[in-house]
DRENLUMMAR-961994 format. One record per atom (N, C-alpha, C, CB): atom name; x negated, y negated, z. Coordinates in Angstrom, 1 decimal. Last residue first. Glycine has a CB too. Layout:
% DRENLUMMAR-961994
(pt "CA",(X,Y,Z))
...
% end
This chain:
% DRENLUMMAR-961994
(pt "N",(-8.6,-18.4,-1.4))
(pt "CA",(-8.8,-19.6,-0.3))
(pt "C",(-10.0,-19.7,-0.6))
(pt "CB",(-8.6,-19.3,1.2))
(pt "N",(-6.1,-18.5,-4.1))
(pt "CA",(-7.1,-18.0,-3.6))
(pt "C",(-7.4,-19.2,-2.2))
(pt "CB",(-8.3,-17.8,-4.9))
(pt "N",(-3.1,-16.4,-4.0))
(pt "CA",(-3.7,-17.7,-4.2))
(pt "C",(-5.2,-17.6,-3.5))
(pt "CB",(-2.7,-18.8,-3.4))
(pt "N",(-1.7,-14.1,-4.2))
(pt "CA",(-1.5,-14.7,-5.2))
(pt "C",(-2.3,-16.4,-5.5))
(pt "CB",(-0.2,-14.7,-5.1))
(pt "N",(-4.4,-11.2,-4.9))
(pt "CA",(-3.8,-12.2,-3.4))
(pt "C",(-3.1,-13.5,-4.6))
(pt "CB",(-5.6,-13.0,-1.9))
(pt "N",(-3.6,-8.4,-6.2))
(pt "CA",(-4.1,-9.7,-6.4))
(pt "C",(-3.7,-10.5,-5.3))
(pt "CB",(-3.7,-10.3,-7.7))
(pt "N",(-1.8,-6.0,-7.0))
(pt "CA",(-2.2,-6.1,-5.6))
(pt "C",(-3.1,-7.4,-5.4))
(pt "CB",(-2.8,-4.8,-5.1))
(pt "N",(-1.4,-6.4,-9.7))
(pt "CA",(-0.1,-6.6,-8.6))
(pt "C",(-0.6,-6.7,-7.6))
(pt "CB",(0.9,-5.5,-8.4))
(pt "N",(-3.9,-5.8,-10.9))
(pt "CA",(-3.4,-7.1,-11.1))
(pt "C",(-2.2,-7.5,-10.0))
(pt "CB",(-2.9,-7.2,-12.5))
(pt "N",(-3.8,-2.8,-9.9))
(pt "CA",(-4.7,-3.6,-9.2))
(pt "C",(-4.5,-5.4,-9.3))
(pt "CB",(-6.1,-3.2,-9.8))
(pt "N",(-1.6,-2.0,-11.4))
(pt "CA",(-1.8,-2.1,-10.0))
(pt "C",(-2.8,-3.0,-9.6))
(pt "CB",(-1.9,-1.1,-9.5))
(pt "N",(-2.8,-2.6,-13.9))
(pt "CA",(-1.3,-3.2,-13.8))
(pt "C",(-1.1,-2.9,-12.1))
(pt "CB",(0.2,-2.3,-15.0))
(pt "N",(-4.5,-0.6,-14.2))
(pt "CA",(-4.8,-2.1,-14.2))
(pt "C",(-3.7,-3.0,-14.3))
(pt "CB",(-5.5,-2.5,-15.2))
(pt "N",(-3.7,1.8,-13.7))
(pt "CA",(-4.2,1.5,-12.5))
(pt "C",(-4.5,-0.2,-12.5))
(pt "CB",(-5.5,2.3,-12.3))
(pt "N",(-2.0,1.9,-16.0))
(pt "CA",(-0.9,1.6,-14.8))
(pt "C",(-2.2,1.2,-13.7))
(pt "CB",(0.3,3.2,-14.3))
(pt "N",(-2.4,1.2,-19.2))
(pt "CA",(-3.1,1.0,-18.0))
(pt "C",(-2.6,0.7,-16.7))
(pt "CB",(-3.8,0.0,-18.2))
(pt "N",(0.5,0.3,-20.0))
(pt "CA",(-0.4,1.1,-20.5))
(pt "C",(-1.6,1.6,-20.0))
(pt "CB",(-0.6,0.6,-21.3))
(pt "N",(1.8,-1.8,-19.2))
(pt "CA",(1.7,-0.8,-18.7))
(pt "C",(1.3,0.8,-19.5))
(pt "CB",(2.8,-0.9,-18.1))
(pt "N",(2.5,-3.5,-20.8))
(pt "CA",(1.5,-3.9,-20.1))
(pt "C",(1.2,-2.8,-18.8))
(pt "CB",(1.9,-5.4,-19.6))
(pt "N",(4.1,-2.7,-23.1))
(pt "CA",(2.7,-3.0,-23.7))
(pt "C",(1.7,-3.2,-22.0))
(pt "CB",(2.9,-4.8,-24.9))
(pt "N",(6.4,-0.2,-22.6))
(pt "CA",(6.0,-1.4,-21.8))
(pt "C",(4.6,-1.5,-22.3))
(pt "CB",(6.3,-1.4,-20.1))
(pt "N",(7.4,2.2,-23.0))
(pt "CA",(7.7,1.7,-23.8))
(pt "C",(6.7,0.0,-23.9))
(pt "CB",(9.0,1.9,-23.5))
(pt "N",(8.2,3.3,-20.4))
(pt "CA",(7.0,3.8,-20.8))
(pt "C",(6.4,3.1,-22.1))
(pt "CB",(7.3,5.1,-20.9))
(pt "N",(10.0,2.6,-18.3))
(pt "CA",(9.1,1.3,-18.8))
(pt "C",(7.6,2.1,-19.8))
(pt "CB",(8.3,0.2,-16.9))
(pt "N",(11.2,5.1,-17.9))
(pt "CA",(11.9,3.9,-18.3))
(pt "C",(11.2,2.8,-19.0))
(pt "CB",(12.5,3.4,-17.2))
(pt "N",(10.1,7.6,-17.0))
(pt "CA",(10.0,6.9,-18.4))
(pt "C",(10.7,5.8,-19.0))
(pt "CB",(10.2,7.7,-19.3))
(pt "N",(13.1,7.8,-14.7))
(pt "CA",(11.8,8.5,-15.3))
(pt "C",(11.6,8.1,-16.6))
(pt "CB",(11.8,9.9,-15.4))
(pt "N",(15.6,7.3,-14.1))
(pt "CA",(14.6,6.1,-14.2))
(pt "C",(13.2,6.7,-14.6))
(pt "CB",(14.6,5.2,-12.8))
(pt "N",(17.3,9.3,-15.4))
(pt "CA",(17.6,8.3,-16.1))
(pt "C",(16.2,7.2,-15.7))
(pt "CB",(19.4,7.9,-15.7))
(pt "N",(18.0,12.7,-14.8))
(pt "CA",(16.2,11.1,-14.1))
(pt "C",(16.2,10.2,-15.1))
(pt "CB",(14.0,11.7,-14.0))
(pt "N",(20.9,12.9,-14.8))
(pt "CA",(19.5,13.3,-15.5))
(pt "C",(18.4,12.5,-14.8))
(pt "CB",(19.5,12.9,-17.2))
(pt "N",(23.8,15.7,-14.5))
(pt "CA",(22.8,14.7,-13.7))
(pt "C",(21.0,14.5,-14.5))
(pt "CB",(22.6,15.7,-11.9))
(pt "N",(25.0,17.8,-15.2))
(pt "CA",(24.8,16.4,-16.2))
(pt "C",(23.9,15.5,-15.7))
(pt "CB",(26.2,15.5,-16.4))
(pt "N",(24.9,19.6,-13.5))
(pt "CA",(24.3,19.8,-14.7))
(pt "C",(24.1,18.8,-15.7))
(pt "CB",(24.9,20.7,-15.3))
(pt "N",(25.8,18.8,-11.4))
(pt "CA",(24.3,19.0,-11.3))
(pt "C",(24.4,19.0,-12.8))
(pt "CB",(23.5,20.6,-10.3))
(pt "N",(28.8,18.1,-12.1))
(pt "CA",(28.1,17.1,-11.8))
(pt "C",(26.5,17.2,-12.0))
(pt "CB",(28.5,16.7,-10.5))
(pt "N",(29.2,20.6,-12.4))
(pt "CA",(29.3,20.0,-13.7))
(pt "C",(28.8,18.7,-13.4))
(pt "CB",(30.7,20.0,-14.4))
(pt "N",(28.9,21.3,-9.6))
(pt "CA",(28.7,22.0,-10.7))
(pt "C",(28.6,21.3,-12.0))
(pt "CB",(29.6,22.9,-10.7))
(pt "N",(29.6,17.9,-7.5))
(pt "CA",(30.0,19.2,-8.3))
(pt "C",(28.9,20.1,-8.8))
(pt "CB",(30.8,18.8,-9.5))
(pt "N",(27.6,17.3,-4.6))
(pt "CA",(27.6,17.0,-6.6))
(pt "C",(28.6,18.6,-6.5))
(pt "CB",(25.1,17.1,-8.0))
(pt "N",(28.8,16.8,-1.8))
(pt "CA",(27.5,17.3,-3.0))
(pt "C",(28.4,17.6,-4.0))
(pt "CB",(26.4,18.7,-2.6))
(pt "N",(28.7,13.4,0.4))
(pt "CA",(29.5,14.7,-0.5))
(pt "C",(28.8,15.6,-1.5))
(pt "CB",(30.6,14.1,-1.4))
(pt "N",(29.0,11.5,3.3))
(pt "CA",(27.6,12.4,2.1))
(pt "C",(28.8,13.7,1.6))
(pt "CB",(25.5,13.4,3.5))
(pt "N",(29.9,8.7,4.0))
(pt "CA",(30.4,10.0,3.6))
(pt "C",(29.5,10.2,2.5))
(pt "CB",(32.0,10.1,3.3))
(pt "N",(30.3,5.3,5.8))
(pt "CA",(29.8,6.1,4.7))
(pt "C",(30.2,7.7,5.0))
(pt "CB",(28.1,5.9,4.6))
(pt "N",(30.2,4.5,8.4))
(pt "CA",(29.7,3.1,7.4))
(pt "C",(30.3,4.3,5.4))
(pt "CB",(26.7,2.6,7.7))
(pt "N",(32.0,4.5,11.9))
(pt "CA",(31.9,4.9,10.5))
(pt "C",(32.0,4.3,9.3))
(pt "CB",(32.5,5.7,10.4))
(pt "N",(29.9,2.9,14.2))
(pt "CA",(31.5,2.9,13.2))
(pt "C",(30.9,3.4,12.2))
(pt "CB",(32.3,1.3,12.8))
(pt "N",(27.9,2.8,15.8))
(pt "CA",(29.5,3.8,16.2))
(pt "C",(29.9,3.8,15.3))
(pt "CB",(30.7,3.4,17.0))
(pt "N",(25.8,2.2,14.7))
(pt "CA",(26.3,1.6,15.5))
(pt "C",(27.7,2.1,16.0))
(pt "CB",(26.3,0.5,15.0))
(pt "N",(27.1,3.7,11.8))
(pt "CA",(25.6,2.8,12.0))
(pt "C",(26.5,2.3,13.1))
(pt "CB",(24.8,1.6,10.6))
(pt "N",(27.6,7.4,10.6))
(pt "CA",(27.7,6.1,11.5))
(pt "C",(26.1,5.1,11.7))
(pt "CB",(28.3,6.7,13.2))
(pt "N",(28.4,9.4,7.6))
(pt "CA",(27.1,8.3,8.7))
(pt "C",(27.4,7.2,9.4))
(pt "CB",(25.9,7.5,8.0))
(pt "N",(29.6,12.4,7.9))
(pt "CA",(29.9,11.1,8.0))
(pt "C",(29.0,9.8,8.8))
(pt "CB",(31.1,11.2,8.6))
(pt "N",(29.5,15.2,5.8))
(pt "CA",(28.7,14.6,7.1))
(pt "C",(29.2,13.0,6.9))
(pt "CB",(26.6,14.9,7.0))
(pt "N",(30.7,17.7,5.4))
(pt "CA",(30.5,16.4,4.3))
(pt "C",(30.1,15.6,5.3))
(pt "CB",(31.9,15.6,3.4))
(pt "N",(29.4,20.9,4.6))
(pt "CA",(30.0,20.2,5.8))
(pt "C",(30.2,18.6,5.2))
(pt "CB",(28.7,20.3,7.4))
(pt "N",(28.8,23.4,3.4))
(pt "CA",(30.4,23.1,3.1))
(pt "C",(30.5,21.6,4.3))
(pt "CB",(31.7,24.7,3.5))
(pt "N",(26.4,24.2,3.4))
(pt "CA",(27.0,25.1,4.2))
(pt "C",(28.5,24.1,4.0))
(pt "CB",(26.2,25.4,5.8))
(pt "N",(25.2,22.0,1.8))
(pt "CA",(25.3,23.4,1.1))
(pt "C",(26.1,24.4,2.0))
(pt "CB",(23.9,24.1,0.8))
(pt "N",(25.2,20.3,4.1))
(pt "CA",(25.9,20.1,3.1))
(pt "C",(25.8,21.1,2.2))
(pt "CB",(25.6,19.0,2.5))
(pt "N",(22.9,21.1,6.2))
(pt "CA",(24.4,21.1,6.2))
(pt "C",(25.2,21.1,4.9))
(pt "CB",(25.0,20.0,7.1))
(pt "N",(21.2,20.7,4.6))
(pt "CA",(21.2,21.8,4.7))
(pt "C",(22.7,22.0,4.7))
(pt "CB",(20.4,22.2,5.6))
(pt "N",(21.1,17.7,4.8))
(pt "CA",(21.4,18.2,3.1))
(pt "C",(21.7,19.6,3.4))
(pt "CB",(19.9,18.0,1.9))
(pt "N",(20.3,17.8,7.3))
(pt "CA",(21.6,17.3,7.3))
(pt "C",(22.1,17.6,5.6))
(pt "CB",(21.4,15.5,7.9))
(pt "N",(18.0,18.5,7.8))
(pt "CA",(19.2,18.9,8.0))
(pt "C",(20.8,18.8,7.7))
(pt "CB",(19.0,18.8,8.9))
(pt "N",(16.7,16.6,6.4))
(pt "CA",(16.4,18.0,5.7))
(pt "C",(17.8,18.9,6.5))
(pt "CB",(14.4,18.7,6.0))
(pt "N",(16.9,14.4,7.7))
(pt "CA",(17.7,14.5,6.2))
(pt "C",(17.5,15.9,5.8))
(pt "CB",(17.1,13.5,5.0))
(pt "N",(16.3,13.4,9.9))
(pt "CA",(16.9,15.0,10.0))
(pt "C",(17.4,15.2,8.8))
(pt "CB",(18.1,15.4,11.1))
(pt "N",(15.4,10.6,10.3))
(pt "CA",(14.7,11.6,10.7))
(pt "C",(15.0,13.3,10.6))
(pt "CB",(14.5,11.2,11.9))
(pt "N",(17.9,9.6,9.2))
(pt "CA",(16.6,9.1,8.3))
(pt "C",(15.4,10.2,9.2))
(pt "CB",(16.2,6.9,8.5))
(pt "N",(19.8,10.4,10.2))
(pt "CA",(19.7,10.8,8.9))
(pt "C",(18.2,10.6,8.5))
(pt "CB",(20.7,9.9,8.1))
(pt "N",(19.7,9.6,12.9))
(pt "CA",(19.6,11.0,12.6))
(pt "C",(19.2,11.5,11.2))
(pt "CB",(20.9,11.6,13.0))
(pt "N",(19.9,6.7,12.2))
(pt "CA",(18.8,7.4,12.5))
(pt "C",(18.3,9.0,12.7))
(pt "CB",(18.7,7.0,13.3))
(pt "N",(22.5,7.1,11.3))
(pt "CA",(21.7,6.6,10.7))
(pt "C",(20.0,6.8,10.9))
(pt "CB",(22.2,5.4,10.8))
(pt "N",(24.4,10.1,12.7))
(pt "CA",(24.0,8.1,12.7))
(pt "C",(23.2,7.7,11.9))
(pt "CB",(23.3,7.4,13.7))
(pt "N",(26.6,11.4,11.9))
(pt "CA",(25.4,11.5,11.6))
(pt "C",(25.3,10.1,11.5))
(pt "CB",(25.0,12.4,10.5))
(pt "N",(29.4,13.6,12.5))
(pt "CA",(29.4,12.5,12.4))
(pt "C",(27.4,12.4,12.4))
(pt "CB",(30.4,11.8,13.5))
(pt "N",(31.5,16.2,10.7))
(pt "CA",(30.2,16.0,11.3))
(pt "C",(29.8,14.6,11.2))
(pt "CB",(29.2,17.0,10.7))
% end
């Protein structure tokens, strides 16, 4: 099953569907095949963890995430 890049980014819900029905979908960008969507083993789901969840929880300046956003969204220079 070939899957362009824009199919993907507007039919990903189909296209993961496919992949529980056994299909390994091949993404083309521009004709040429770039890539291959494969699904996790069994022993792959089970080890799989959210390694980037709570990563910076640790972080003194993110303790105050709305005041660590609002400092990010700062114009960097004034006029």
């Amino acid at each position: 099953m070939a899957v362009s890049v824009k199919d993907l980014r507007y039919r990903t819900g189909q296209v993961l569907k496919s992949l529980s029905r056994g299909a390994k979908p091949v993404i083309t960008y521009r004709g040429y095949a770039v890539a291959r969507i494969i699904p996790l083993t069994l022993s792959e789901r089970k080890s799989f963890s959210d390694i980037g969840f709570g990563m910076w929880k640790d972080r003194p300046d993110l303790k105050d995430v709305s005041k660590w956003l609002d400092e990010q969204r700062k114009p960097r220079f004034e006029r």
